[in-house]
N, C-alpha and C positions, 0 to 999 in steps of 0.2 A: 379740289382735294385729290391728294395721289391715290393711287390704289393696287396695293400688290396681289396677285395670283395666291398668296398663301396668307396665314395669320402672321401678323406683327403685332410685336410691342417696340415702344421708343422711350430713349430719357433724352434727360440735359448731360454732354458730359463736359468737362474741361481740358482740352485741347491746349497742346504744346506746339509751338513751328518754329526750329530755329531759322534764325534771321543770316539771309548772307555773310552781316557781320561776325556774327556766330551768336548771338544774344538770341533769347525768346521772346515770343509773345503767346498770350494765353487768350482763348476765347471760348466761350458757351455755344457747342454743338449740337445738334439734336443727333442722336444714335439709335441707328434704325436693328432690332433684333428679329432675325426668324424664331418664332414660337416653339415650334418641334426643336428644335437643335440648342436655341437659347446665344447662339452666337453671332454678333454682328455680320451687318451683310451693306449696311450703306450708313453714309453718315452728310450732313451739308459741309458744304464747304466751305462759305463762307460763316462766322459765326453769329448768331442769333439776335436780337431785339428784345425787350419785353413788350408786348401789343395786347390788345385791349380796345375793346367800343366803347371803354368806363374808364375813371381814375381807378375804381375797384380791381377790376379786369387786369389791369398793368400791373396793381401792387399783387394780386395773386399768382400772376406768370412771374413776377422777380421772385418772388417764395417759392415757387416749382423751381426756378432755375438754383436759388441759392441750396435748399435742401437737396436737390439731384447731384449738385457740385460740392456737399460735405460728404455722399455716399462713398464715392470713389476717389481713388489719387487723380492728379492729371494724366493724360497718356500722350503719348509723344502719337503724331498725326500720324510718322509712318511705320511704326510698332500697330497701329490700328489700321493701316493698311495692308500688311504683314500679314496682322490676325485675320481680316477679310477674306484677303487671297485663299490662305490656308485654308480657312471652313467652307466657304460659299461654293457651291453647285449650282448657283441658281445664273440660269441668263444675261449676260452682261446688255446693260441699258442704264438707258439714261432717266432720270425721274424729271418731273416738273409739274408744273402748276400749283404745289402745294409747300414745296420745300425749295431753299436754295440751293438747287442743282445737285441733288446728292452725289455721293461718290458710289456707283458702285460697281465692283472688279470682276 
């Protein structure tokens, strides 16, 4: 499990990446928020699974992802890097053990 210095909250979001050709792809991110501020600060970068120790388990993490991914529009990867830069004071590092490899600036 990761563990930050300060309170976090996270969702799922839906993530945009144009493609060389110029086309997108979409995927379900986990989006990391600083508490005090309320504004992202890391996100994964590869995008998510649904997982689970149960069939149950799977079907309730696709119901987390699909309800977190009707809250919000998509956002373009680097519009979310962008908004990163701009708010975050916090430390640049790298996450692991718990997420894939979050991003954060």
């Amino acid at each position: 499990m990761v563990r930050f210095p300060f309170a976090v909250t996270w969702n799922y979001r839906v993530l945009k990446r144009r493609q060389k050709d110029g086309s997108w792809t979409f995927g379900i991110h986990e989006v990391f928020y600083d508490d005090e501020t309320g504004k992202p600060f890391a996100f994964t970068e590869e995008p998510m699974c649904p997982f689970g120790i149960s069939f149950k388990e799977i079907l309730q993490d696709m119901n987390h992802m699909l309800k977190d991914a009707r809250k919000a529009r998509p956002i373009d990867e680097k519009e979310l890097l962008r908004e990163i830069r701009r708010s975050t004071s916090r430390p640049k590092s790298r996450a692991g053990n718990g997420m894939s490899r979050a991003v954060t600036v």
